[in-house]
PDB file of the backbone (N, CA, C, O) and the ligand in Angstrom, with CONECT records:
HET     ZN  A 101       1
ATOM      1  N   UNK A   1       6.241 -11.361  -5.345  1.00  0.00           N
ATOM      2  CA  UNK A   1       6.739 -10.239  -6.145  1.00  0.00           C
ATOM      3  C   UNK A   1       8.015 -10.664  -6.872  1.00  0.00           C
ATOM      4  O   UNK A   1       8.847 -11.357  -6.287  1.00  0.00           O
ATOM      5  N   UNK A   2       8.190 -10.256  -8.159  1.00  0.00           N
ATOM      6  CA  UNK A   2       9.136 -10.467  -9.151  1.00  0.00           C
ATOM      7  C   UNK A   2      10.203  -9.718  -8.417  1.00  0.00           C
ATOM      8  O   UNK A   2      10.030  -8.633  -7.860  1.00  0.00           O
ATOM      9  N   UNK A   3      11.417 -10.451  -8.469  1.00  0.00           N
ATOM     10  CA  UNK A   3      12.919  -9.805  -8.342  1.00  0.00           C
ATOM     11  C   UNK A   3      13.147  -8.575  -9.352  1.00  0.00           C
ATOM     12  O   UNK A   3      13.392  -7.408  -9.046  1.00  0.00           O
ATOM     13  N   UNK A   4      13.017  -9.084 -10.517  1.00  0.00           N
ATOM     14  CA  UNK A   4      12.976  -7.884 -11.712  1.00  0.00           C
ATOM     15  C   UNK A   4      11.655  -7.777 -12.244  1.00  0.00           C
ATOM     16  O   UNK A   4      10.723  -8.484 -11.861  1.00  0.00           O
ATOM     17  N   UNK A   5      11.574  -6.937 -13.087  1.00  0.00           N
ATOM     18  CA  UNK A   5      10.458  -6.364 -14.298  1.00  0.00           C
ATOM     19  C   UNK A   5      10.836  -7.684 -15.157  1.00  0.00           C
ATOM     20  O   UNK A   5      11.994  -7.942 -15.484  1.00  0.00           O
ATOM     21  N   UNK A   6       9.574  -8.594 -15.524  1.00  0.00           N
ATOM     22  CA  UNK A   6       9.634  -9.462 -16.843  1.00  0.00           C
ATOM     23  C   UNK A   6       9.902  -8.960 -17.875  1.00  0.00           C
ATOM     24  O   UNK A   6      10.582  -9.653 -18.632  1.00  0.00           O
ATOM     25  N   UNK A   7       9.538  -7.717 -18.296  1.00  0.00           N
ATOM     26  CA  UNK A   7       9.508  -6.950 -19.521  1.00  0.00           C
ATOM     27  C   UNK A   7      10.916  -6.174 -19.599  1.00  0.00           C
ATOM     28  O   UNK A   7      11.784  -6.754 -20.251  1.00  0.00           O
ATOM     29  N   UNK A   8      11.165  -5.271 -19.175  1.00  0.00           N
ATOM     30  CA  UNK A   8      12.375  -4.543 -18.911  1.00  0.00           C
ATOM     31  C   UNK A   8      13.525  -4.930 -18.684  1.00  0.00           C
ATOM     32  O   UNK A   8      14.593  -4.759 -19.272  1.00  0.00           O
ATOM     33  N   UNK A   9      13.030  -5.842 -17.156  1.00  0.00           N
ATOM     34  CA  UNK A   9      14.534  -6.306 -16.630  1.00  0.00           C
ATOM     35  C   UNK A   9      15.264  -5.293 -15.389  1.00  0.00           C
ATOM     36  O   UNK A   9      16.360  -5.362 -14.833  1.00  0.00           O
ATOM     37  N   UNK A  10      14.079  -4.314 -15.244  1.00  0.00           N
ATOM     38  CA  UNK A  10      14.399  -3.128 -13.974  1.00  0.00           C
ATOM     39  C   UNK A  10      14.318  -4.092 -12.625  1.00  0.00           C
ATOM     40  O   UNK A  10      13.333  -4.759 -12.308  1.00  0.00           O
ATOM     41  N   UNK A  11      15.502  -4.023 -11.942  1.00  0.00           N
ATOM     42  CA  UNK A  11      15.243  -4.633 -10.284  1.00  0.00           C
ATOM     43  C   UNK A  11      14.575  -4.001  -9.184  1.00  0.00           C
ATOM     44  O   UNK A  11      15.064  -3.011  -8.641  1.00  0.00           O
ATOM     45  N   UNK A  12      13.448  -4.527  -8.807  1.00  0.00           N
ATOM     46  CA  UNK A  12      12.461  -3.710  -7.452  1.00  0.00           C
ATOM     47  C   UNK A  12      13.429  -3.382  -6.966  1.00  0.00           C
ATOM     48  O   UNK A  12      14.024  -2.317  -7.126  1.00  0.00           O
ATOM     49  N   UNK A  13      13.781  -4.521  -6.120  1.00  0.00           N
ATOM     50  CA  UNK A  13      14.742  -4.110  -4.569  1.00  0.00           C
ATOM     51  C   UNK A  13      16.393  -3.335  -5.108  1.00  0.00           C
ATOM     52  O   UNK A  13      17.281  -4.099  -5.485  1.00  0.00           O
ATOM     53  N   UNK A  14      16.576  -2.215  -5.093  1.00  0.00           N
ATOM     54  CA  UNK A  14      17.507  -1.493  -5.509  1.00  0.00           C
ATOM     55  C   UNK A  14      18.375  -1.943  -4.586  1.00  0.00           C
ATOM     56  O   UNK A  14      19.311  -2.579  -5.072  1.00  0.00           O
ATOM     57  N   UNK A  15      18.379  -1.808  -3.235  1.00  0.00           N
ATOM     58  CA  UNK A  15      19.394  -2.024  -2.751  1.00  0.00           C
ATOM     59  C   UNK A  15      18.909  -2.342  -0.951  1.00  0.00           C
ATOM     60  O   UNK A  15      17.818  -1.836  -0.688  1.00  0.00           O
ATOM     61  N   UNK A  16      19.443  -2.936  -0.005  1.00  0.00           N
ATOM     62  CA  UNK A  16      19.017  -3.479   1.318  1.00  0.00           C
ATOM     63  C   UNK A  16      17.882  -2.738   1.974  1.00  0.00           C
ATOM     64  O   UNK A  16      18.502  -2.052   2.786  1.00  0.00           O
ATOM     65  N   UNK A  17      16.525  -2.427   2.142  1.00  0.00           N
ATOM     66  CA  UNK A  17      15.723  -1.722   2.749  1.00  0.00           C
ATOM     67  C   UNK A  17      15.561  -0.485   2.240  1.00  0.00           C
ATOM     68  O   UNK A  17      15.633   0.655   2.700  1.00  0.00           O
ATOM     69  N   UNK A  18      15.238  -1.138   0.796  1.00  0.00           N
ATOM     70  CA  UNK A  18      14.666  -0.165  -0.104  1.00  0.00           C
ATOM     71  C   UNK A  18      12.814   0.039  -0.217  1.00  0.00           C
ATOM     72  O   UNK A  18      12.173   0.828  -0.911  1.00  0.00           O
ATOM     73  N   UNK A  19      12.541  -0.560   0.339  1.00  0.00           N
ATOM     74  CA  UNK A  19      10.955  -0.694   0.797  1.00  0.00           C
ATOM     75  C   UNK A  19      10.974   0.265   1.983  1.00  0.00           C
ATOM     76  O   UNK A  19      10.137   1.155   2.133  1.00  0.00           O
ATOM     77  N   UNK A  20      11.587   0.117   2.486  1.00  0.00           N
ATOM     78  CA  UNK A  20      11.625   1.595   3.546  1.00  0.00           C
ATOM     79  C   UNK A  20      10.270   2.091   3.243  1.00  0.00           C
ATOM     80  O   UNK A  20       9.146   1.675   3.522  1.00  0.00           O
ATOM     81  N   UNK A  21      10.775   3.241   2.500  1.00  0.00           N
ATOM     82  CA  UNK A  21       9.919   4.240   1.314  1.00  0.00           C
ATOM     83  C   UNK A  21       8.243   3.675   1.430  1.00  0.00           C
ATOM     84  O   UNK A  21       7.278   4.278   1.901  1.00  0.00           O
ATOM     85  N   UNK A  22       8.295   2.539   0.924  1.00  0.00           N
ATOM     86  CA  UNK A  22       7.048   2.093   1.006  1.00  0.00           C
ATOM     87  C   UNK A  22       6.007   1.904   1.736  1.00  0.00           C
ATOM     88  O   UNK A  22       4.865   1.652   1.352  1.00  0.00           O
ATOM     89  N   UNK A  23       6.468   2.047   2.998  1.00  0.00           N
ATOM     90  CA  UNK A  23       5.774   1.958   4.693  1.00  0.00           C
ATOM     91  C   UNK A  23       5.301   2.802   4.809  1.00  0.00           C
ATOM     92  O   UNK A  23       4.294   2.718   5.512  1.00  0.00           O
ATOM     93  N   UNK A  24       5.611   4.069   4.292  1.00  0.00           N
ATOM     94  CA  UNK A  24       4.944   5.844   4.757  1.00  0.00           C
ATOM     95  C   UNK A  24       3.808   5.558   3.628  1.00  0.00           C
ATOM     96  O   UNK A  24       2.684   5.908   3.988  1.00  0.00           O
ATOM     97  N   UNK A  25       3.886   5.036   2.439  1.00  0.00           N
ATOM     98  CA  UNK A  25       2.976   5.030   1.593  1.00  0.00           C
ATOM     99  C   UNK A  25       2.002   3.802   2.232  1.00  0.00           C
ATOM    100  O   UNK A  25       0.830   4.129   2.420  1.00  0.00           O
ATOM    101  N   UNK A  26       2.220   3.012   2.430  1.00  0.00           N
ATOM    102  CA  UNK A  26       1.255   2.007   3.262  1.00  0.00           C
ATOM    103  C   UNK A  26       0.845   2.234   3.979  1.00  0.00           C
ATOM    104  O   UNK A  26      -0.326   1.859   3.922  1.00  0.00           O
ATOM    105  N   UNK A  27       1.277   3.167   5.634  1.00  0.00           N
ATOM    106  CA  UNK A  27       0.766   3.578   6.041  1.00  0.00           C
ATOM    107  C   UNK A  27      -0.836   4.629   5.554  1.00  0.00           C
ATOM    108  O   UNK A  27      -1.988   4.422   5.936  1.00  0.00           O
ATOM    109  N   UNK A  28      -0.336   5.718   4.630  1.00  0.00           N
ATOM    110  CA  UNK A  28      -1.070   6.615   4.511  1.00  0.00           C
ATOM    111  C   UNK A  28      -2.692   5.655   3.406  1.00  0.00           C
ATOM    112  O   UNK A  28      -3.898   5.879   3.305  1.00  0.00           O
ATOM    113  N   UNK A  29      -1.865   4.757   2.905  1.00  0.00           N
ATOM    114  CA  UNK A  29      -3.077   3.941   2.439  1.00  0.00           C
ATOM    115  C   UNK A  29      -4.014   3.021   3.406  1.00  0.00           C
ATOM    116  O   UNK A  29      -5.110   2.725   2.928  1.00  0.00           O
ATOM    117  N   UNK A  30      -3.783   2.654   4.391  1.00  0.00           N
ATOM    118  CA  UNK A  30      -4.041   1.861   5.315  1.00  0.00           C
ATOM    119  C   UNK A  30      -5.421   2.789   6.250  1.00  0.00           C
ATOM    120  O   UNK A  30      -6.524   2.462   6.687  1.00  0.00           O
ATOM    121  N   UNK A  31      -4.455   4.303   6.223  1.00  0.00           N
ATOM    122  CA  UNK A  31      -5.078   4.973   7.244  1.00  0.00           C
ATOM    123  C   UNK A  31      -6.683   5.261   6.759  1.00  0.00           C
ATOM    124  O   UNK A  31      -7.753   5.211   7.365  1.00  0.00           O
ATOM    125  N   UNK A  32      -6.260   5.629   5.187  1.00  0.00           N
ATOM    126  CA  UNK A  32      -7.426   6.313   4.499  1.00  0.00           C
ATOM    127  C   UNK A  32      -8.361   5.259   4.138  1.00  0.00           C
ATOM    128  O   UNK A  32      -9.548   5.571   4.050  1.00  0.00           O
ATOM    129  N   UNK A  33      -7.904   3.706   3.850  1.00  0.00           N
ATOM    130  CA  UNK A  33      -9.135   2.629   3.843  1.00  0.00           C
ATOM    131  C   UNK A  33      -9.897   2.297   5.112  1.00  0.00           C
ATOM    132  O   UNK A  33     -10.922   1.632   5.263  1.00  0.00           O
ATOM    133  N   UNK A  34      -9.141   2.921   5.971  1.00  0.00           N
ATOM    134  CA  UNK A  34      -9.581   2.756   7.171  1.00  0.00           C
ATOM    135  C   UNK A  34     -10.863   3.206   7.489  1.00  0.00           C
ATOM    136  O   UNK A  34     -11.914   2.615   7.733  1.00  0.00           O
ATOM    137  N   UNK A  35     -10.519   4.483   7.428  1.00  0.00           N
ATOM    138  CA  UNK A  35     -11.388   5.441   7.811  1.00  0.00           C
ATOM    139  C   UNK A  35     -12.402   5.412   6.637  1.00  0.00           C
ATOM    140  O   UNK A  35     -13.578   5.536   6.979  1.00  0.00           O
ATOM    141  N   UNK A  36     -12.104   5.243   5.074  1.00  0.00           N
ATOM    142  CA  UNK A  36     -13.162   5.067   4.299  1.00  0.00           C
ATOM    143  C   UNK A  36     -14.297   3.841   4.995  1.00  0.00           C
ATOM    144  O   UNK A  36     -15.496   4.089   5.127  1.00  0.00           O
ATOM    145  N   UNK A  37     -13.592   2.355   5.444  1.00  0.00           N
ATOM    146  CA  UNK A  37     -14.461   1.866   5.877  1.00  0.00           C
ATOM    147  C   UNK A  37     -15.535   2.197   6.715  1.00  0.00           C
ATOM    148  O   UNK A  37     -16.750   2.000   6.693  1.00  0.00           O
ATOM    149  N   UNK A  38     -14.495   2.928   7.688  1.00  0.00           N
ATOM    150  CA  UNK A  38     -15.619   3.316   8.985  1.00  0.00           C
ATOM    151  C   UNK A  38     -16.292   3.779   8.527  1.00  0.00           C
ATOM    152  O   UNK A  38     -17.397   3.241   8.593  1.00  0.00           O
ATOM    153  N   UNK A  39     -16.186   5.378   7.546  1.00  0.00           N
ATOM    154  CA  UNK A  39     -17.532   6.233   7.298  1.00  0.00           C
ATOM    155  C   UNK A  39     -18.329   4.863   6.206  1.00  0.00           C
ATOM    156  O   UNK A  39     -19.555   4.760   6.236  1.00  0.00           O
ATOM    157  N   UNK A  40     -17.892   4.364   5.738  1.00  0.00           N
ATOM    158  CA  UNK A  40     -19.324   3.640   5.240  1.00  0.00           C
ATOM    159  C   UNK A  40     -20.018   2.750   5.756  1.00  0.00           C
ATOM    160  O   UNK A  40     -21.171   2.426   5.475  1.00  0.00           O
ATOM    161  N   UNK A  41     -18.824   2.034   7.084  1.00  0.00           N
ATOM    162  CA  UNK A  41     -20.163   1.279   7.931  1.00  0.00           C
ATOM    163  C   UNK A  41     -21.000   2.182   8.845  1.00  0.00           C
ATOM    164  O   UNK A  41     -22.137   1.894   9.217  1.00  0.00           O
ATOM    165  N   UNK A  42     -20.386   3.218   9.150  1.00  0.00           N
ATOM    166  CA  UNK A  42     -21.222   4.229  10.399  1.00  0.00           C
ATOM    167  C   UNK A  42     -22.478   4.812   9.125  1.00  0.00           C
ATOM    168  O   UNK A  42     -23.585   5.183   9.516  1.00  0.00           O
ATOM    169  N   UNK A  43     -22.204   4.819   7.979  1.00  0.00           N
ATOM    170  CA  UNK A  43     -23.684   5.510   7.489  1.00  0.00           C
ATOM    171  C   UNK A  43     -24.571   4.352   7.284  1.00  0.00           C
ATOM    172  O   UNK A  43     -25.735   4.341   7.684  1.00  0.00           O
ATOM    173  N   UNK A  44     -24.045   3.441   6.698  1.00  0.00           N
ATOM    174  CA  UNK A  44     -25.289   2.085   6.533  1.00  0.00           C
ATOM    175  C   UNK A  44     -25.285   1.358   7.710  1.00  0.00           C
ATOM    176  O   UNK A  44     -25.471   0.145   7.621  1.00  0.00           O
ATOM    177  N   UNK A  45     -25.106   1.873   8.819  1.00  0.00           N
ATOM    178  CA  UNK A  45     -25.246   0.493  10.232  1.00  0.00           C
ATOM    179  C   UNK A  45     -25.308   1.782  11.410  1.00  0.00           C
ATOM    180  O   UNK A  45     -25.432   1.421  12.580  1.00  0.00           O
ATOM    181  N   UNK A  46     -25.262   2.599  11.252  1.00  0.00           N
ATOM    182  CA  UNK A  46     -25.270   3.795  12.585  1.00  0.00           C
ATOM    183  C   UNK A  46     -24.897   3.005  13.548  1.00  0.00           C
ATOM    184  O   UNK A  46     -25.812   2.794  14.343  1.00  0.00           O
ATOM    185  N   UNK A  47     -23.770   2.408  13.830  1.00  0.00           N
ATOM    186  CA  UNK A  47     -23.457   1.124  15.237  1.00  0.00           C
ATOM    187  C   UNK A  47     -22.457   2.585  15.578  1.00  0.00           C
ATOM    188  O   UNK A  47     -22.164   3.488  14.795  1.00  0.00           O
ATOM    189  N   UNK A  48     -21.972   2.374  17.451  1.00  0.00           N
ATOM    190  CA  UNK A  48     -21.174   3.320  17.888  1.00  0.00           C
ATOM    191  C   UNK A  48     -20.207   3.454  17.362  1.00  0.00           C
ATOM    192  O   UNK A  48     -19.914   2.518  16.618  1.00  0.00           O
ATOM    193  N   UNK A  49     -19.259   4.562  17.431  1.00  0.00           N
ATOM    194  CA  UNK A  49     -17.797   4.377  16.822  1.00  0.00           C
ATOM    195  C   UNK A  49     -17.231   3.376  16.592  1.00  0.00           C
ATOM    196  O   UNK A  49     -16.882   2.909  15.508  1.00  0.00           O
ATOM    197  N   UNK A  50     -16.991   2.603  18.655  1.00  0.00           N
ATOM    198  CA  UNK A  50     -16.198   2.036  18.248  1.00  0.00           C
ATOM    199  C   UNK A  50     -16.677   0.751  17.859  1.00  0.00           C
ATOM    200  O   UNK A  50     -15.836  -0.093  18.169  1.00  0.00           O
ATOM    201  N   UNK A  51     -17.755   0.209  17.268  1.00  0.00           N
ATOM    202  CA  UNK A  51     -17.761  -0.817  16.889  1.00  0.00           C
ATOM    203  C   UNK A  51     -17.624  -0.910  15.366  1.00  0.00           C
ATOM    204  O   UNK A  51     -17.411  -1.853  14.604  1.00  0.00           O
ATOM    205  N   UNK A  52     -17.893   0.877  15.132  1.00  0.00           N
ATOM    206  CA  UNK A  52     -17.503   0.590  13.844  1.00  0.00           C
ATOM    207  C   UNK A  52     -16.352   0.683  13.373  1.00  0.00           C
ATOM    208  O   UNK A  52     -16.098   0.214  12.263  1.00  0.00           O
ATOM    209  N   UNK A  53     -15.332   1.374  14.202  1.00  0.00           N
ATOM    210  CA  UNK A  53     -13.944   0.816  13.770  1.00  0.00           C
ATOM    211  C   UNK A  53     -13.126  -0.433  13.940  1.00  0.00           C
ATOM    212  O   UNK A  53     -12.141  -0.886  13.357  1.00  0.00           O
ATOM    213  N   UNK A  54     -13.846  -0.817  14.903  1.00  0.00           N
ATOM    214  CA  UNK A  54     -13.404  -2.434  15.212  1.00  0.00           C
ATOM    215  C   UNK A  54     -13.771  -3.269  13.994  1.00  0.00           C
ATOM    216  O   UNK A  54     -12.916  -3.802  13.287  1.00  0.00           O
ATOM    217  N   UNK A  55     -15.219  -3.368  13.760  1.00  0.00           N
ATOM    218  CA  UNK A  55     -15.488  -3.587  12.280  1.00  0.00           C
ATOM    219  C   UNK A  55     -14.405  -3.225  11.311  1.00  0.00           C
ATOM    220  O   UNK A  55     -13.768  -4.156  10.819  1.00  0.00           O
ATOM    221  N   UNK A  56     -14.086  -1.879  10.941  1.00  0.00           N
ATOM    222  CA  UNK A  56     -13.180  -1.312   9.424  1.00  0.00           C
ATOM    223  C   UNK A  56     -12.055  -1.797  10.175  1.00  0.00           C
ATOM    224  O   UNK A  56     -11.412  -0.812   9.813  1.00  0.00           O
ATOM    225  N   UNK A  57     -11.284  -2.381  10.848  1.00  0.00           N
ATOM    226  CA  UNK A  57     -10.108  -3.067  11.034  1.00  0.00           C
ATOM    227  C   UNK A  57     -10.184  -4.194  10.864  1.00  0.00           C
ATOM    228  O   UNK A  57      -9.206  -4.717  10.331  1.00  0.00           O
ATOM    229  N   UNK A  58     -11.383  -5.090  11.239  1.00  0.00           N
ATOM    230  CA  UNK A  58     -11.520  -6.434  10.803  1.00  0.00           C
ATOM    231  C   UNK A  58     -11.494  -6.695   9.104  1.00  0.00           C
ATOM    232  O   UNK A  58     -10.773  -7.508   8.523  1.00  0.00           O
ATOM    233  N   UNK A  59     -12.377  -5.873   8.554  1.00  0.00           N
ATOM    234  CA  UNK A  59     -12.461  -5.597   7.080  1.00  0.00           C
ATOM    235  C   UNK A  59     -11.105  -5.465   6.975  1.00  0.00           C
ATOM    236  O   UNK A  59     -10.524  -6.527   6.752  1.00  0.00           O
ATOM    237  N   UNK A  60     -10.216  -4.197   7.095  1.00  0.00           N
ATOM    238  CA  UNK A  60      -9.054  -4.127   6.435  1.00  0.00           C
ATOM    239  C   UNK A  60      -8.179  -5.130   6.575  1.00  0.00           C
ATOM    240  O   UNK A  60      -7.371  -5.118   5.645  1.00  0.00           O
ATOM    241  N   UNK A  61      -7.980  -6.076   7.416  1.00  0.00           N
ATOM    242  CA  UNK A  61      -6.836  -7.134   7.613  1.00  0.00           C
ATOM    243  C   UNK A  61      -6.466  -8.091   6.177  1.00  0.00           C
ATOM    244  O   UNK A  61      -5.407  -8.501   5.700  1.00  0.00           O
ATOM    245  N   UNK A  62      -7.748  -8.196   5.819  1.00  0.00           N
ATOM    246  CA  UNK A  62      -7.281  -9.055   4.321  1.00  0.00           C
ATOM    247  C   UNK A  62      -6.808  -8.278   3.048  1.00  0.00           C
ATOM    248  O   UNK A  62      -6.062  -8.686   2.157  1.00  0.00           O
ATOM    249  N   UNK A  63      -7.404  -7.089   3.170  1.00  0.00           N
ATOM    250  CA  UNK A  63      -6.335  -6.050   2.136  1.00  0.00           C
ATOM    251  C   UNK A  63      -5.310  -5.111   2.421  1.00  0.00           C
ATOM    252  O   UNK A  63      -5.082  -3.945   2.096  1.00  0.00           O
ATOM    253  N   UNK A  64      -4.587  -6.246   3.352  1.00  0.00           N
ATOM    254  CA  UNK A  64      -3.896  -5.669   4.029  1.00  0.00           C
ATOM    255  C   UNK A  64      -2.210  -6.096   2.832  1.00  0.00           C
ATOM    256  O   UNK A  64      -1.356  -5.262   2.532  1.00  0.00           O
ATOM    257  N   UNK A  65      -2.214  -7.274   2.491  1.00  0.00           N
ATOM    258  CA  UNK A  65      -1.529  -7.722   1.749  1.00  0.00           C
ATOM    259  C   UNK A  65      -1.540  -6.933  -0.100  1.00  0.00           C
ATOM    260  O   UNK A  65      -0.677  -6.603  -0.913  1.00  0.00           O
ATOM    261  N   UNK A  66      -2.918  -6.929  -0.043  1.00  0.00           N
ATOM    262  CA  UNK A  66      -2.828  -6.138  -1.769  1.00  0.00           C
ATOM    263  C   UNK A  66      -2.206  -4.724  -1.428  1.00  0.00           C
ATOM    264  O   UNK A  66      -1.259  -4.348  -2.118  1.00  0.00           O
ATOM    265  N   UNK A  67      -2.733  -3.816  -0.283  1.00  0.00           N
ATOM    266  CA  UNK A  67      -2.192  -2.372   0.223  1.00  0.00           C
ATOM    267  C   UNK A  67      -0.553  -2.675  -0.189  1.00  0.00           C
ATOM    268  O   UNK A  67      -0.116  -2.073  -1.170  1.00  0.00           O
ATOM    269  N   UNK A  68       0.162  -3.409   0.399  1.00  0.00           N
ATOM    270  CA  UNK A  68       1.400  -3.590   0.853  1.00  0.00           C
ATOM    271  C   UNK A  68       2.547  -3.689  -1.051  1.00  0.00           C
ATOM    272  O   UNK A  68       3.641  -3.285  -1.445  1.00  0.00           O
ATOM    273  N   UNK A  69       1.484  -4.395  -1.567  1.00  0.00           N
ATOM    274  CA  UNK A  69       1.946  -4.327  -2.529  1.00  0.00           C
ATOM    275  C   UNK A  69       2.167  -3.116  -3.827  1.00  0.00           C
ATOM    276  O   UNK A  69       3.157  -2.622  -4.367  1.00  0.00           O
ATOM    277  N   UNK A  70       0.673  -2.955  -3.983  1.00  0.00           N
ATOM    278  CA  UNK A  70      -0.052  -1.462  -4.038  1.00  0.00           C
ATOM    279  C   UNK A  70       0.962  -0.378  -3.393  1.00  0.00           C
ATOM    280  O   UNK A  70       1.318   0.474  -4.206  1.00  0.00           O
ATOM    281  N   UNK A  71       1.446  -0.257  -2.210  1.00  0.00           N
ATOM    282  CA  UNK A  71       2.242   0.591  -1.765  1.00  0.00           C
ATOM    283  C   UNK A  71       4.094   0.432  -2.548  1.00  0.00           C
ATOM    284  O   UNK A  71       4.863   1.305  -2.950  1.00  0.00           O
ATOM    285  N   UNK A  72       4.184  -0.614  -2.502  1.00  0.00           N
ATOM    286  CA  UNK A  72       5.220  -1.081  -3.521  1.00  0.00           C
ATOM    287  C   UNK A  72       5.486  -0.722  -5.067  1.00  0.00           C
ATOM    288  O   UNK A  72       6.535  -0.712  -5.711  1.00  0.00           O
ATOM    289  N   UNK A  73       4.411  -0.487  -5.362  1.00  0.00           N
ATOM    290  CA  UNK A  73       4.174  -0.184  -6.869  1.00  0.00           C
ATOM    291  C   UNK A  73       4.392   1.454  -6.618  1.00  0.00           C
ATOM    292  O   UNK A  73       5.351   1.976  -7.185  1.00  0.00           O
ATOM    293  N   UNK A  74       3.654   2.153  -5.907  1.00  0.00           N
ATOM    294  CA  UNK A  74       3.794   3.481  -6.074  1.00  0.00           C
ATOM    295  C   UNK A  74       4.839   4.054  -5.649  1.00  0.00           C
ATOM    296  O   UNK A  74       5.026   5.211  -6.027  1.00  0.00           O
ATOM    297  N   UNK A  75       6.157   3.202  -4.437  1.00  0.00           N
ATOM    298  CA  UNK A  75       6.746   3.582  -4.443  1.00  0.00           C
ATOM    299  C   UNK A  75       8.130   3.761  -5.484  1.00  0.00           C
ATOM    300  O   UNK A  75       8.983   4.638  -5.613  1.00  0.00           O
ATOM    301  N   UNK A  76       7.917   2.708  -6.007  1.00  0.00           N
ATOM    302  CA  UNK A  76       8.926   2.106  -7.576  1.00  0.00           C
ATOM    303  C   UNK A  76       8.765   3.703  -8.549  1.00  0.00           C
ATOM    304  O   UNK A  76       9.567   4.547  -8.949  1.00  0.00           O
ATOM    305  N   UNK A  77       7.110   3.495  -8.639  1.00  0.00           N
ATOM    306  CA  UNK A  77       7.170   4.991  -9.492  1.00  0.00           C
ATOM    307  C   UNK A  77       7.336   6.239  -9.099  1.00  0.00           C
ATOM    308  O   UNK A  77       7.425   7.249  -9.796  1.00  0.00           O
ATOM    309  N   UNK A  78       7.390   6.079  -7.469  1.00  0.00           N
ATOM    310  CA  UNK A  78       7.957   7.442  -6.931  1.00  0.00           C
ATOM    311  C   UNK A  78       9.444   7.584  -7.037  1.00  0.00           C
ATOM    312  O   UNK A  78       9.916   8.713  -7.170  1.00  0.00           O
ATOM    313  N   UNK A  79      10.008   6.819  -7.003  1.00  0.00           N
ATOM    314  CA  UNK A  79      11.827   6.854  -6.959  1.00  0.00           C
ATOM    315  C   UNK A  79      11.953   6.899  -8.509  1.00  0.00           C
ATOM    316  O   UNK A  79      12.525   7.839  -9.059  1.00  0.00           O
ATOM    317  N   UNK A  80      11.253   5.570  -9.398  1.00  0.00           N
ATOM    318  CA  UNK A  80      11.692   6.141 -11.217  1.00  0.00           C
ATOM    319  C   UNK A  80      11.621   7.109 -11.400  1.00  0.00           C
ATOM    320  O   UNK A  80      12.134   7.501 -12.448  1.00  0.00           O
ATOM    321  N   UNK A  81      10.793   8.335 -10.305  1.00  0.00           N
ATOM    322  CA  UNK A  81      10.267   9.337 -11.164  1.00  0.00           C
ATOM    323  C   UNK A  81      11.661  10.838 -10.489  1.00  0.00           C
ATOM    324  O   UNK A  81      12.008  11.849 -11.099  1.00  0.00           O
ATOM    325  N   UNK A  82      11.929  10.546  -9.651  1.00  0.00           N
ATOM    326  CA  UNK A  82      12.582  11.418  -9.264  1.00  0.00           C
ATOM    327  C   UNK A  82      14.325  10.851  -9.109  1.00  0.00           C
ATOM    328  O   UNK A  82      15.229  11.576  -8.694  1.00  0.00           O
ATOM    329  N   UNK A  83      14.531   9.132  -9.634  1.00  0.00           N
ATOM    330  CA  UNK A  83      15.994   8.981  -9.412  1.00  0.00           C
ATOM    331  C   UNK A  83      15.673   7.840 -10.260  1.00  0.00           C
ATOM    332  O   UNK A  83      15.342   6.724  -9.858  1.00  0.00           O
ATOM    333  N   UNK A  84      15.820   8.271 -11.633  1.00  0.00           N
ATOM    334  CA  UNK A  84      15.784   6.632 -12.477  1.00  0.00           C
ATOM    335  C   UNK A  84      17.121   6.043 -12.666  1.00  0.00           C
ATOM    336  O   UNK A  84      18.196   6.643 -12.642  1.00  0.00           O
ATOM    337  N   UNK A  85      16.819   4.235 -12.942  1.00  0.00           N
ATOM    338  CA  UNK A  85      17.822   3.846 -12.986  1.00  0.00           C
ATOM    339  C   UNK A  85      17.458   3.223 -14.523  1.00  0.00           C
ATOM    340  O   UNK A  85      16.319   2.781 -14.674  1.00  0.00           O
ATOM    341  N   UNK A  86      18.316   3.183 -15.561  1.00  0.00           N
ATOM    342  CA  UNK A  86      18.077   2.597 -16.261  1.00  0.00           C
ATOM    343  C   UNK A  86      17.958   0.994 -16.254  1.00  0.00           C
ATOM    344  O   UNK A  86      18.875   0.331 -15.769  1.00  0.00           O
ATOM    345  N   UNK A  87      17.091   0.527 -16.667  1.00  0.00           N
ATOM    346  CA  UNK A  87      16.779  -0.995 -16.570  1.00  0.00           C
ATOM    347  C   UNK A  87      18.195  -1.948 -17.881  1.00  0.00           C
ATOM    348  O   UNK A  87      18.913  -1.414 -18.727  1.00  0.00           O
ATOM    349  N   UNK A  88      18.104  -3.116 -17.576  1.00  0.00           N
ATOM    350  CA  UNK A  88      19.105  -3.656 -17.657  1.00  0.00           C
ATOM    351  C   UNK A  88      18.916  -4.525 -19.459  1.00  0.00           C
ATOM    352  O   UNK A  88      17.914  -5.190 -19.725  1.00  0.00           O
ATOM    353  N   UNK A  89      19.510  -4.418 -19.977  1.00  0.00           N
ATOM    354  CA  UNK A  89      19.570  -4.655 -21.495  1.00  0.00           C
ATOM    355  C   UNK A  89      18.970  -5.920 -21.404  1.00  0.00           C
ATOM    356  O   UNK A  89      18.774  -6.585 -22.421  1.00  0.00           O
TER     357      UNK A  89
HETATM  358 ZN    ZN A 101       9.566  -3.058 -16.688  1.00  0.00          ZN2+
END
């Protein structure tokens, strides 16, 4: 991840554990791919629960890194949107 915006020149990391923010949003993304997985392996594989969540956790581990970022992005536009900083000349 870029320190700043190439274009702009806006800095992600505002200030020490500013990703904070971003964890509640990762979380809530994490939870819901989750569970999207499961319901789609439990309808095309009818396997027990828990194998099918053991499954949608194995699946999720590798988009686990795009989520994280993904969660990063929305949090940038959640704070521009309610505490902008102007980006840097
Ligand atoms: Zn920008």
């Amino acid at each position: 991840m870029h320190e700043c915006c190439p274009v702009c020149g806006l800095k992600f990391e505002r200030e020490p554990g500013y990703f904070l923010g971003a964890m509640y949003i990762s979380y809530g993304l994490a939870l819901f791919t989750i569970v999207g997985l499961s319901v789609l392996l439990w309808i095309y594989t009818k396997w027990s629960l828990q194998k099918t969540i053991v499954w949608a956790l194995l699946l999720f581990v590798p988009l686990a890194p795009v989520l994280t970022l993904l969660s990063r992005v929305l949090w940038i536009y959640l704070d521009q949107a309610i505490d902008p900083e102007k980006p840097l000349e």
